[in-house]
N, C-alpha and C positions, 0 to 999 in steps of 0.2 A: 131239342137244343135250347128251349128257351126256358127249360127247367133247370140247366143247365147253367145258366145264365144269371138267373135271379139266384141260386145257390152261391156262386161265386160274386153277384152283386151281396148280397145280405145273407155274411157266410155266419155271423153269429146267432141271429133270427132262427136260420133254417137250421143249423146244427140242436138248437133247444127244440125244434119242431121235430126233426128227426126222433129224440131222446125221448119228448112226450110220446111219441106215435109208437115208438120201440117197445119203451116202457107198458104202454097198454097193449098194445098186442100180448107178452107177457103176460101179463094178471089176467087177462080175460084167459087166456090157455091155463094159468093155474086154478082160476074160478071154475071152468066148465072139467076138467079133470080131475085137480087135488080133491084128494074124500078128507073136507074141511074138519068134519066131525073128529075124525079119528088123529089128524094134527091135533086138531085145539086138545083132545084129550093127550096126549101126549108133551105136547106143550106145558098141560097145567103137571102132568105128574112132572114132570122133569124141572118146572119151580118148584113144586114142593120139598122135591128132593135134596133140591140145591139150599134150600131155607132150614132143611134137616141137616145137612152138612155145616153150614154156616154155625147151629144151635152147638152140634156135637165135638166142633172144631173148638169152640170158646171154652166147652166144657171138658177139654183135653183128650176127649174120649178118641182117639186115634182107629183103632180098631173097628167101630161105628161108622167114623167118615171111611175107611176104605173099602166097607160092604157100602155103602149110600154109592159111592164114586162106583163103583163096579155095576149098582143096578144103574146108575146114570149112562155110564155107557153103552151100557147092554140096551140102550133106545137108538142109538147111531144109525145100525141097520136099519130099520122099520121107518125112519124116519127120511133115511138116504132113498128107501125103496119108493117113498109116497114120492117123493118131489123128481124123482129119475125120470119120470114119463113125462111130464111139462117141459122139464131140461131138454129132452130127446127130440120133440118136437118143436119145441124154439131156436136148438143149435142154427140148423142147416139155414134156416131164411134170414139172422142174424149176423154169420159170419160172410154170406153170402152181400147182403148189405154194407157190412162195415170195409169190404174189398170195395164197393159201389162210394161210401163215404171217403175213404181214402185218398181215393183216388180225386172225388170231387176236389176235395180241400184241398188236396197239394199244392195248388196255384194259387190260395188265395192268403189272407192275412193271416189266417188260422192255423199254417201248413204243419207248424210245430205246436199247437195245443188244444188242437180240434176234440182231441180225445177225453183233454179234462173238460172242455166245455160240456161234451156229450156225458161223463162219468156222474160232475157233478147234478147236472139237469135230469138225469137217469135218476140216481139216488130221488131226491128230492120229487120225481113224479111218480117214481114207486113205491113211496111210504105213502104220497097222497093215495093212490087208487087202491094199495092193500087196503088203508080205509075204509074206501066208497066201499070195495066189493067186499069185504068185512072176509076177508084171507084172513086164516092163521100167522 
């Protein structure tokens, strides 16, 4: 109850603590899972591409950009496959929480924007920690 308490005393505090804690739970689950190598390789072909398209575009070549756009695609899969298993594993204890946050906040000053508070604070600690843990 007294976690309870201090939530509802310093509901904007603990919503940004919430979001730090969320957030890295996340990145640690995509650091010990995601196979970093094979994103980052993936990543870089898929700029290249985009930068070959961009060349072939200016140069009218049409036909060009929509074999480039086709192999761009055709990385959707492979790349939806790496990140499905982190997704999988983080759903259930997140949605499982955010029924726990809800509920906390209803009563307090937060009742209606608790969620951008957490959105934005989310964003913002998980561009920091993709850093530290040097994610794709």
């Amino acid at each position: 109850m007294v976690f309870l308490e201090l939530l509802q005393t310093y509901p904007r505090i603990s919503i940004i603590i919430f979001a730090i804690l969320i957030s890295f739970f996340i990145s640690l689950v995509n650091f010990f899972i995601l196979d970093k190598d094979k994103m980052r390789e993936i990543k870089a072909r898929q700029k290249q591409l985009q930068n070959d398209i961009k060349q072939h575009q200016k140069a009218g070549n049409h036909d060009k950009v929509m074999e480039l756009n086709k192999e761009l695609l055709s990385f959707l899969p492979e790349t939806f496959k790496h990140s499905f298993k982190p997704m999988i594993i983080t759903f259930l204890p997140i949605i499982i929480l955010f029924g726990f946050i809800r509920t906390a906040y209803a009563s307090t000053t937060l009742a209606g924007s608790w969620f951008w508070w957490y959105l934005i604070t989310a964003i913002i600690a998980s561009m920091i920690f993709r850093k530290l843990l040097k994610l794709p």
